[in-house]
N, C-alpha and C positions, 0 to 999 in steps of 0.2 A: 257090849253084847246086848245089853236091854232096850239100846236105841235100836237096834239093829231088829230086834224082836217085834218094838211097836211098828216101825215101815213094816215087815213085813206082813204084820198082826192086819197093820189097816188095807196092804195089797189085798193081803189074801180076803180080807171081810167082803171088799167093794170086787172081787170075781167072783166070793160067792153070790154075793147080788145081780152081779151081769148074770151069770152061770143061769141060777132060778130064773131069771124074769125072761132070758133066753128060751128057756126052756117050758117055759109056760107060755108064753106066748108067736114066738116063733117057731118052734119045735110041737106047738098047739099038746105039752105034753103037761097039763097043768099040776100031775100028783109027784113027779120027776123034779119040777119048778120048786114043789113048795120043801122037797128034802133037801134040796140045794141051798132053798132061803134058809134051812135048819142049822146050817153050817155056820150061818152070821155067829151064836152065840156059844159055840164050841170054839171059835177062835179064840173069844175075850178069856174062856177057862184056860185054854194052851197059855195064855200073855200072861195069868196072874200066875199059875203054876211056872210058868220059867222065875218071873219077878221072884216066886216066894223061895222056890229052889237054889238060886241064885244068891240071895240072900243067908239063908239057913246053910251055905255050903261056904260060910264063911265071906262073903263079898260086905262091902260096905256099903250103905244105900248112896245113890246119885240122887239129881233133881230128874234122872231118867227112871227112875223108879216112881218118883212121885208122877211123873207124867207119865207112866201105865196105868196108876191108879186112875187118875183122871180120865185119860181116853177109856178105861171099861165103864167107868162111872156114867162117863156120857154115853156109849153105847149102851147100858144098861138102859138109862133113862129115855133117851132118843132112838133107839135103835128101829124101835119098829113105826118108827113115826118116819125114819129116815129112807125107809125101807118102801113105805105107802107113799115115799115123795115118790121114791124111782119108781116105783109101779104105776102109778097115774100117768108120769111123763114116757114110760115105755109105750104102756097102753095105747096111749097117744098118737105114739112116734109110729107104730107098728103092729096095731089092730082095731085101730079105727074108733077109739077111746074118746071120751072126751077133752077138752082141753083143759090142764090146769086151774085151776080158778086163782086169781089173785085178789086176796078180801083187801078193803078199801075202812076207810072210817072207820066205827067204831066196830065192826068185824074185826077188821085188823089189829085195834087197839084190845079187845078181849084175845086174842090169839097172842098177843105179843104178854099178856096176863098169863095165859097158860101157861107159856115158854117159860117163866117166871116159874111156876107152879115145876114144872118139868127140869131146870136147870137145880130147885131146890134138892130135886130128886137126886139128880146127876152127882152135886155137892156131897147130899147126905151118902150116899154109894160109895165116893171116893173118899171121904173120910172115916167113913165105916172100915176101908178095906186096908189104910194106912193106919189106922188104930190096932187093924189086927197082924198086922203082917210088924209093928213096931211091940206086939206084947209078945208074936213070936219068936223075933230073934231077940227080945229081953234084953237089948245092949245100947242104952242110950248114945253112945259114942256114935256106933257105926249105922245108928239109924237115925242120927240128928236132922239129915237131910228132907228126910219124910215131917218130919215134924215142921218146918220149914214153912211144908205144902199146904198146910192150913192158911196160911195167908192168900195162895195164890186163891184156895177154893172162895175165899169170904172175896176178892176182886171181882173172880168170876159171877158169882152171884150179884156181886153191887153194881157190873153192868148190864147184868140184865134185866137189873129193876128201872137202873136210868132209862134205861130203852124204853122200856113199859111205860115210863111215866112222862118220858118226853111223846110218847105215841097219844098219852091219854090226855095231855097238854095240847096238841098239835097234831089231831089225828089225818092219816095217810088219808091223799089226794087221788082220788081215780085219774087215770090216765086219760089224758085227751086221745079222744077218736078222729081219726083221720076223716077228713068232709067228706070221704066215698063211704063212709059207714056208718055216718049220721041219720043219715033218712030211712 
């Protein structure tokens, strides 16, 4: 049931997303747009409230349980970063926006530092919300699973410092310009 919840959790997040940015900008309805972006972070509450209910109603945790923690963790952290991605690139696509930017060198190498900073976030979220959902069904046995999750979070973390530090080692190469767009 709780895999079943995150597919849907993350359907339903990225339609709200079509939904708003539709509606702000093709539907030129931009106050319509931004309730619709609203709904991103009412999904993450429906996903922990099934998780916690679920739990509390006697289930035993899965590593699907630890993997809602994580995905709200990250949507907490990244959400509205994720959200200014698809806005730029709709922008783009369908009202005359400008184009994405793609940072290069040590732009890119300080963004991939961010990321760092932001995934620290994501981690510290999702193990906030396994810390609490493991004090409240108080039953080491049937929440061993979650406990588990702590490993996967300190992975997740350790590569996105490699990244950062292979980035800060060997900073991104701007992309060659085709010879009609040199001059």
């Amino acid at each position: 049931m709780v895999l079943t919840a995150i597919v849907i959790c993350e359907v339903a997040f990225w339609a709200a997303i079509l939904a708003g940015l539709s509606a702000r900008y093709l539907l030129r309805r931009p106050r319509l747009g931004a309730m619709l972006l609203m709904l991103a972070p009412i999904i993450d509450v429906v996903l922990l409230a099934l998780v916690t209910i679920d739990l509390l109603g006697g289930g035993t945790a899965s590593w699907q349980h630890g993997l809602a923690a994580i995905y709200i963790g990250v949507s907490v952290a990244y959400g509205t970063r994720m959200v200014a991605w698809a806005d730029v690139r709709f922008a783009h696509r369908f009202a005359g926006g400008a184009a994405p930017e793609k940072p290069t060198g040590m732009r890119y190498t300080a963004k991939c530092w961010k990321d760092v900073v932001t995934t620290l976030i994501a981690v510290a979220v999702a193990a906030g919300i396994l810390a609490a959902i493991i004090a409240v069904v108080n039953d080491p046995q049937r929440t061993e699973a979650l406990s588990n999750c702590y490993g996967i979070l300190g992975v997740i973390l350790a590569i996105d410092v490699v990244w950062a530090v292979s980035y800060t080692i060997w900073p991104k190469k701007p992309e060659p310009q085709p010879a009609s767009l040199r001059s």
